[in-house]
DRENDO-1510 file (C-alpha; in Angstrom, 1 decimal, always signed):
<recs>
REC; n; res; u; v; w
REC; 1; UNK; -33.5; +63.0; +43.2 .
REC; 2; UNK; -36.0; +60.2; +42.9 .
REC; 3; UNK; -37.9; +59.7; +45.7 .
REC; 4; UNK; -40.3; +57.3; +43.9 .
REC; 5; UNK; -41.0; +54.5; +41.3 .
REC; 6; UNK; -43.6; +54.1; +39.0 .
REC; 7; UNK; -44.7; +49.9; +38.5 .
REC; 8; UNK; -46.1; +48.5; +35.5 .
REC; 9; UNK; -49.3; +47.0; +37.1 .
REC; 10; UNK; -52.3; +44.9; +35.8 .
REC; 11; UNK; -54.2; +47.6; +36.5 .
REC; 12; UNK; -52.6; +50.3; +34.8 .
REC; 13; UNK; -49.7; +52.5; +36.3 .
REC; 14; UNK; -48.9; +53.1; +40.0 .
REC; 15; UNK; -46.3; +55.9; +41.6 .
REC; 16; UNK; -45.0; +54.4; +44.6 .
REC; 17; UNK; -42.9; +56.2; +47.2 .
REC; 18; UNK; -39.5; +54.6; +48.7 .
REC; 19; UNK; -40.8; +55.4; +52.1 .
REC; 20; UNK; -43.6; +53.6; +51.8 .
REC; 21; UNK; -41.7; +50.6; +50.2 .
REC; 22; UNK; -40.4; +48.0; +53.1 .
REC; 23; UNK; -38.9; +45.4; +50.7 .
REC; 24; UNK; -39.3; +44.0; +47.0 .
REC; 25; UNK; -39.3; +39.7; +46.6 .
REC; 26; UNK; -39.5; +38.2; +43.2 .
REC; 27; UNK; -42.1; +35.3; +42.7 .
REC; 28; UNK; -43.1; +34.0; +39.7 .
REC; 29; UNK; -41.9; +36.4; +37.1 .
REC; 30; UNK; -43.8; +38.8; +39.0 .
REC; 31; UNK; -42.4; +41.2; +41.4 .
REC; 32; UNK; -44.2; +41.8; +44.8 .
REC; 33; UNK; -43.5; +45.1; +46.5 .
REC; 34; UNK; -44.6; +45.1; +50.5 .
REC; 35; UNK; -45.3; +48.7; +52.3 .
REC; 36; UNK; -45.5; +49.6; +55.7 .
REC; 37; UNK; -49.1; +49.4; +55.4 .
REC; 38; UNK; -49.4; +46.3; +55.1 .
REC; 39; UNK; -50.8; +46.3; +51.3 .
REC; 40; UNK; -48.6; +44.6; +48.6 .
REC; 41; UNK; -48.2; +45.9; +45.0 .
REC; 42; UNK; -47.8; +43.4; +42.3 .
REC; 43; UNK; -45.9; +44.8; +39.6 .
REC; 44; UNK; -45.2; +42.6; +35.8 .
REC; 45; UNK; -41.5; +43.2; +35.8 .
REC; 46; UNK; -39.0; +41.3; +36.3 .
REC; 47; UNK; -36.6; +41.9; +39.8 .
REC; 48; UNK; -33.5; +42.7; +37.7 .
REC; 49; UNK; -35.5; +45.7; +35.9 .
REC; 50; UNK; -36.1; +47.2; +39.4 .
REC; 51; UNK; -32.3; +46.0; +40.7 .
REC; 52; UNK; -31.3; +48.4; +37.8 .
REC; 53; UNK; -33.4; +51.0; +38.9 .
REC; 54; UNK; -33.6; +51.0; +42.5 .
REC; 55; UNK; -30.1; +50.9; +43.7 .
REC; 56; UNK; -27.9; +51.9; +47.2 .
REC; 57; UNK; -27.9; +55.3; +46.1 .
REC; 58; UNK; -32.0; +55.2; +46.3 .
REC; 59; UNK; -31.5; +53.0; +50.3 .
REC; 60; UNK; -32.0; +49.9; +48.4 .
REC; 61; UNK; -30.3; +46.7; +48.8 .
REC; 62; UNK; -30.1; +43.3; +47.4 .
REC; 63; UNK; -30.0; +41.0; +50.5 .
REC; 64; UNK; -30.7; +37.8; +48.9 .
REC; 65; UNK; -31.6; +36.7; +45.0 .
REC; 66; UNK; -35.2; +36.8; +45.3 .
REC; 67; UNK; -35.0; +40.5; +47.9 .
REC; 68; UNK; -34.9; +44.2; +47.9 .
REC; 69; UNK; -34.7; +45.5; +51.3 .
REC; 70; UNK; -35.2; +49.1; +51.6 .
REC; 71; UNK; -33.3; +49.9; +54.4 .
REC; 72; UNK; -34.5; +53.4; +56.1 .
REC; 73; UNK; -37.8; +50.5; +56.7 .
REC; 74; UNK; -35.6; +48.6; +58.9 .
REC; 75; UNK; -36.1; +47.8; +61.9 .
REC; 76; UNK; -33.1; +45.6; +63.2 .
REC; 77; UNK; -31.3; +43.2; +61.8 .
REC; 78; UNK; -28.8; +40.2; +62.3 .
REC; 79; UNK; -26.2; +38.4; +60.0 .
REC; 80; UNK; -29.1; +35.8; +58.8 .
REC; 81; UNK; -32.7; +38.2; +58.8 .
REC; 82; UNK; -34.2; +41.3; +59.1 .
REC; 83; UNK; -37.0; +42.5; +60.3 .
REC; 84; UNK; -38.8; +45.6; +58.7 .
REC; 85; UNK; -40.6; +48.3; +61.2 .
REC; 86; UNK; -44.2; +46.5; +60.6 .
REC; 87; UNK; -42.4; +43.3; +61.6 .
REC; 88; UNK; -42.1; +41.3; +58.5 .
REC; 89; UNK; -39.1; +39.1; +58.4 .
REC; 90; UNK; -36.7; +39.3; +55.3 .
REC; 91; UNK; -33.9; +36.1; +55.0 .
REC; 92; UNK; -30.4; +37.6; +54.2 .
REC; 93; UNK; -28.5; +35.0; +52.0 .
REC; 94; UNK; -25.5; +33.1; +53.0 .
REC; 95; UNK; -22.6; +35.4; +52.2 .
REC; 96; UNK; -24.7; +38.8; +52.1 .
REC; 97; UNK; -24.8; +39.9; +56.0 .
REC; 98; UNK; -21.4; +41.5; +56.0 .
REC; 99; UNK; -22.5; +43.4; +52.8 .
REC; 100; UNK; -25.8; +44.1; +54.2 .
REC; 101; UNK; -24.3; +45.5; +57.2 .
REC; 102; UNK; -21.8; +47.9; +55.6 .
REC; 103; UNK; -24.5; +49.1; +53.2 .
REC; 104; UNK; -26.9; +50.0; +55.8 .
REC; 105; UNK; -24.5; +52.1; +58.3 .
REC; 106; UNK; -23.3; +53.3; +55.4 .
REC; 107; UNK; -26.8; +54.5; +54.5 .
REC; 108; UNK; -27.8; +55.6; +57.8 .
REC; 109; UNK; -24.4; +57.8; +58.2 .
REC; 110; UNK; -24.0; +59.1; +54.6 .
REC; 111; UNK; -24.9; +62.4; +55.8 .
</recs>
């Protein structure tokens, strides 16, 4: 199973692990992925190539039309945010927390 992702970067290729990966935003035609330590990633795809790729099945979920939320990286959450566990804050759109929520314990009790 994948565990990782390799971006498309203006530096070349970089492998990135999902574990490392607290959430993906979309800003200008450019894709921004945030880890846990604090460095971002800036990768020349769009956020639909990576929706494709990086699915539920992977922990990943679309929370909001510009956000990827990688959910074993969250901390807590509420109908309208969440917060990843370095203590960034990700807005869930109007109409996703209910989704969100199910996904997540889902995720966390798959097993």
């Amino acid at each position: 199973e994948a565990d990782n992702i390799v971006l498309k970067t203006a530096f070349g290729y970089q492998k990135l692990y999902f574990h490392d990966i607290e959430y993906v935003e979309a800003q200008n035609k450019r894709v921004i992925f945030f880890l846990r330590t604090g460095k971002t990633v800036k990768a020349a795809e769009s956020l639909h190539s990576f929706e494709d790729r990086l699915c539920a099945d992977d922990g990943f979920f679309k929370c909001h039309r510009s956000y990827l939320v990688y959910m074993p990286n969250v901390d807590n959450f509420s109908m309208t945010e969440i917060i990843t566990k370095s203590g960034r804050s990700i807005p869930i759109a109007r109409g996703y927390g209910k989704a969100f929520k199910e996904a997540y314990f889902a995720f966390v009790f798959r097993d």
